[in-house]
N, C-alpha and C positions, 0 to 999 in steps of 0.2 A: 504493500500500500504506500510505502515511501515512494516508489515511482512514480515519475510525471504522468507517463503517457496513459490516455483515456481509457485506451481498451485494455490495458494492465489490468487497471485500477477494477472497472466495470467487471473484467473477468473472475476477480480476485473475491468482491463481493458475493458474486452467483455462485462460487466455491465455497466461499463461507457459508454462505446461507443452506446449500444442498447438503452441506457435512456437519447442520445443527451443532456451528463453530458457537457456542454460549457465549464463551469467554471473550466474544471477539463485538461480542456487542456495546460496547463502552466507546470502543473505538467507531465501531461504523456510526452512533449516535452522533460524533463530531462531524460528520461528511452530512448528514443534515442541514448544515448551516455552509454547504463550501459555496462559492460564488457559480459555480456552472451549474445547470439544472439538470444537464444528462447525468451527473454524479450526485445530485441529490433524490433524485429518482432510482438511481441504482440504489441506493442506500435504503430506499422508503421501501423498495420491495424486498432488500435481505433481511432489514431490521423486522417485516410486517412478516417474515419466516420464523424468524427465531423466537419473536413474541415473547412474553413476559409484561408483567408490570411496566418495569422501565419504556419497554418497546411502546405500548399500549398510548402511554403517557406523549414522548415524541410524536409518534405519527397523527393524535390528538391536534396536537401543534401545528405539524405539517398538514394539517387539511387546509390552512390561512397561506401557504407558500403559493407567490405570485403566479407560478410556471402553474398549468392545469395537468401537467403530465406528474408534475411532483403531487397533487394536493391531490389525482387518481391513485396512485402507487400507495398514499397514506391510506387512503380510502380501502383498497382492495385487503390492504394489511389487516385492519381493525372489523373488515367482515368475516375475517378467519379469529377473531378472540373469540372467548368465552368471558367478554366484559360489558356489563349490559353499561358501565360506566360511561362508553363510550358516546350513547343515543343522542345527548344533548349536543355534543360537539358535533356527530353527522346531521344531525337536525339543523343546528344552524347553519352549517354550511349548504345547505340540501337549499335553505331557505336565500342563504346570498344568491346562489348561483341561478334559482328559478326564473325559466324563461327566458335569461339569458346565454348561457353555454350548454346545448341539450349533450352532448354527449358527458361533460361532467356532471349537470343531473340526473342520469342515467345511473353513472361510478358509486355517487351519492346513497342513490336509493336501493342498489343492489348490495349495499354494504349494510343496509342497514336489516335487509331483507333478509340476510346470511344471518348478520347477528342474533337476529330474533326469532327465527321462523315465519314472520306475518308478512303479507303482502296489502300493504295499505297504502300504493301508487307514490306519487310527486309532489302531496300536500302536506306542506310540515307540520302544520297546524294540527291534523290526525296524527301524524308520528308524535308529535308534544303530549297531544291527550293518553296518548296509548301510555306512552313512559309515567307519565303521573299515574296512572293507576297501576302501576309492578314496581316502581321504583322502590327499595329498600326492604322486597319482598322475596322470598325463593321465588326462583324463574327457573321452570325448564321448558328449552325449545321443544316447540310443535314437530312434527312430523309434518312434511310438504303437505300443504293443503289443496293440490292442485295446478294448474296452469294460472301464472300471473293477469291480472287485470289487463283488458283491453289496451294497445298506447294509442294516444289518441294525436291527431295531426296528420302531416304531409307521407305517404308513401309511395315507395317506387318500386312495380311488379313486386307486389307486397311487402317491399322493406318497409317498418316505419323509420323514416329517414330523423334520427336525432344525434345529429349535430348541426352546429353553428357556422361550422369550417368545413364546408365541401368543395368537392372537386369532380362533376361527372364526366365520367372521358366514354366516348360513345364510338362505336366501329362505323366507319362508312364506308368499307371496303367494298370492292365490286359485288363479292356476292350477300350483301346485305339488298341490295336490289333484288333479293331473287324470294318469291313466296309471302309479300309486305311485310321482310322484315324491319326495313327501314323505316316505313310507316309506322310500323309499331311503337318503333326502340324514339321515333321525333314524337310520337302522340304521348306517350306516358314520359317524355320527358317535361314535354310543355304542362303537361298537366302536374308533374311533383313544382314546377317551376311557381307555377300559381300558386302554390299551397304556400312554398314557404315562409314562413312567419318574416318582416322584417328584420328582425334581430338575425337571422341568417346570413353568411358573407360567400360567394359563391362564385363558382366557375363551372365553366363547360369547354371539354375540349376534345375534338373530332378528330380521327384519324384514320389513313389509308396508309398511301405509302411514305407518307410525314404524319407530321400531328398538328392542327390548328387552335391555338385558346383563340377563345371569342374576348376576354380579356389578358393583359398582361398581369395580373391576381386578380385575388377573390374581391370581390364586388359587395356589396350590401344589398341585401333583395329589397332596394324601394321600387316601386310600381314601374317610374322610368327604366331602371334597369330591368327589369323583370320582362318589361316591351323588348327593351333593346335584345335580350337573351333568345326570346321565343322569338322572333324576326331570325338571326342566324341557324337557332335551328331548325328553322322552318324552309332555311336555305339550304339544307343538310343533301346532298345526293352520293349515290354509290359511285367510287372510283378507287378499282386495282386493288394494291394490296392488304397485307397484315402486317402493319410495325406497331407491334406489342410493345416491343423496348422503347422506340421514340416517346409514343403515348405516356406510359410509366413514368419514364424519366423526364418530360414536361410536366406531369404532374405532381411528381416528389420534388421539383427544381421549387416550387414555392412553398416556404417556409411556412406559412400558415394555416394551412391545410390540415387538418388529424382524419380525414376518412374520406376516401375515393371508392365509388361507386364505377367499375370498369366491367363494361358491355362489350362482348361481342360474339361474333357468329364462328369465329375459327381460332387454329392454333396460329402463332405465326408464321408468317411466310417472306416476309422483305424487312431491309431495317440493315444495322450494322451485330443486330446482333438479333439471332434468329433461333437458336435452341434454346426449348423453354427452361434447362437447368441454369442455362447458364445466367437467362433474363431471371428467373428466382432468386440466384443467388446475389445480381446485382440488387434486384429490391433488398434482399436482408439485408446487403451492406447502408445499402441507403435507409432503410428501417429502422436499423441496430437502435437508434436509442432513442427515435422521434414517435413509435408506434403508432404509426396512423394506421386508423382500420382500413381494410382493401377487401368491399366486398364487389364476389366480384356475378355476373349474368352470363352466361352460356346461354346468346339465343340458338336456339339450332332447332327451327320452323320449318320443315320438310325440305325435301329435296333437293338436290341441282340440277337445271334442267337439262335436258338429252346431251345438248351439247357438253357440258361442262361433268358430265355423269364421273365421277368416281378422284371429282377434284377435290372432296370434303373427308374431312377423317372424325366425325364425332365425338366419337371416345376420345382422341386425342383430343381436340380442345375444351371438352370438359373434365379431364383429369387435368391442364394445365390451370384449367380457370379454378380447380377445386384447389390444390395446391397453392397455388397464390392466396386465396382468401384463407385458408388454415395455415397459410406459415404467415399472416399479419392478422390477427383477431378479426379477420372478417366471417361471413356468412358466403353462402353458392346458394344460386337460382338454377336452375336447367328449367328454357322458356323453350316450349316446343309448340 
């Protein structure tokens, strides 16, 4: 840990933490407060392993850390206690962040959901009541009660879309013209495009054999912009290839971004880099410590037609698109 370099350090944690290093948590508790966020995040997810009083106590604190990747990490940590002490601290924070950062509201309320057993949605005001009446009581966790409450808001081919910081990157390759795909993948964009709340900051970016942003970043979903968006995509047609890799890496190249939404109908095919291990493993490199979710849509809407018969591999681009969203905390659709 006296070494400089990021990925030492990062590594060294994830070792500690996996080999329930006890001893070792006095230290990682000082990397809590260091100036970088990627290393206070590492920290917030070794310390939310090793757990204890002490642990409980910091990442408490770390739910207030400016970075939302650190005040996640705190979060994820204190859904694994067995400290109902915790309720008031994710309450409050559940309540700062309402409506304005959905995917940290999300962090929020699944942590508190773990802590407790209860599924009682995004309103802190219920989570406050509920704790007043157990506070200073024996508590033991419920047994799953079931599939959680409805989310309610903007969704895309059934995602509910929550976060604040998206990036949809959509296929217009040639064979997205083939069976309405492309109709599909512009209609259910324009229509998640309407829903989003203001408080949303957003992008869209199209690709074949390049990748096009409709902005150079994310945007604020005000009405004008929201015009301005459904206009380009509505400008959207099919041309040539699959550069998976372009796409990706215009879409991790903006920093503020935490979850990209990536459609499309195939594996790739053109680009400077075209095997999907190799594109996976450039995302984990560009991932390693940003964790944006990458959920990803596998349309694959019947056929190719005569001409083009036996230019599709299915399976292959649904095990690359399933791969990519499970090696980034995303979700897979297969749209047929």
């Amino acid at each position: 840990l006296r070494e400089e370099d990021l990925e030492v350090r990062v590594a060294t944690f994830e070792a500690l933490a996996a080999l329930r290093a006890d001893r070792a948590l006095p230290t990682l508790l000082v990397f809590l407060a260091h100036p970088d966020w990627r290393l206070r995040a590492a920290a917030a997810r070794a310390v939310g392993t090793l757990g204890g009083p002490a642990a409980w106590g910091a990442l408490r604190r770390a739910l207030e850390d400016a970075h939302p990747r650190v005040a996640e990490a705190a979060a994820a940590g204190l859904g694994r206690s067995d400290d109902l002490g915790s309720v008031p601290d994710l309450v409050a924070a559940l309540r700062r962040v309402r409506g304005g950062d959905l995917r940290l509201e999300d962090a929020f309320v699944a942590a508190l959901e773990a802590l407790t057993g209860r599924t009682l949605g995004s309103d802190p005001d219920l989570w406050a009541a509920w704790y007043e009446g157990v506070k200073g009581q024996p508590y033991e966790r419920p047994p799953p009660a079931g599939p959680p409450p409805t989310v309610e808001g903007a969704r895309y081919y059934g995602f509910p879309v929550r976060s604040s910081r998206i990036t949809f990157v959509v296929d217009v390759s040639r064979s997205m013209g083939w069976n309405g795909r492309l109709e599909s993948a512009v209609g259910e964009l324009q229509q998640v495009l309407r829903a989003l709340p203001p408080s949303t900051r957003f992008n869209v970016i199209a690709y074949s054999d390049g990748a096009t942003a409709w902005r150079p970043g994310l945007e604020p979903a005000t009405p004008a912009n929201v015009r301005r968006a459904l206009a380009f995509v509505g400008r959207l047609a099919p041309d040539n290839g699959t550069n998976s890799y372009e796409a990706l890496a215009r879409a991790f190249a903006d920093e503020e971004t935490d979850t990209i939404y990536f459609l499309s109908d195939g594996h790739p095919s053109v680009g400077p880099v075209v095997d999907p291990e190799h594109i996976l493993l450039a995302v984990r490199t560009w991932n390693r410590h940003r964790r944006v979710k990458v959920h990803g849509l596998a349309l694959l809407r019947g056929a190719p037609p005569p001409a083009f018969a036996g230019m599709e591999n299915p399976d292959r681009a649904q095990e690359f698109m399933r791969r990519l969203a499970a090696e980034n905390d995303g979700e897979t659709r297969v749209l047929r």
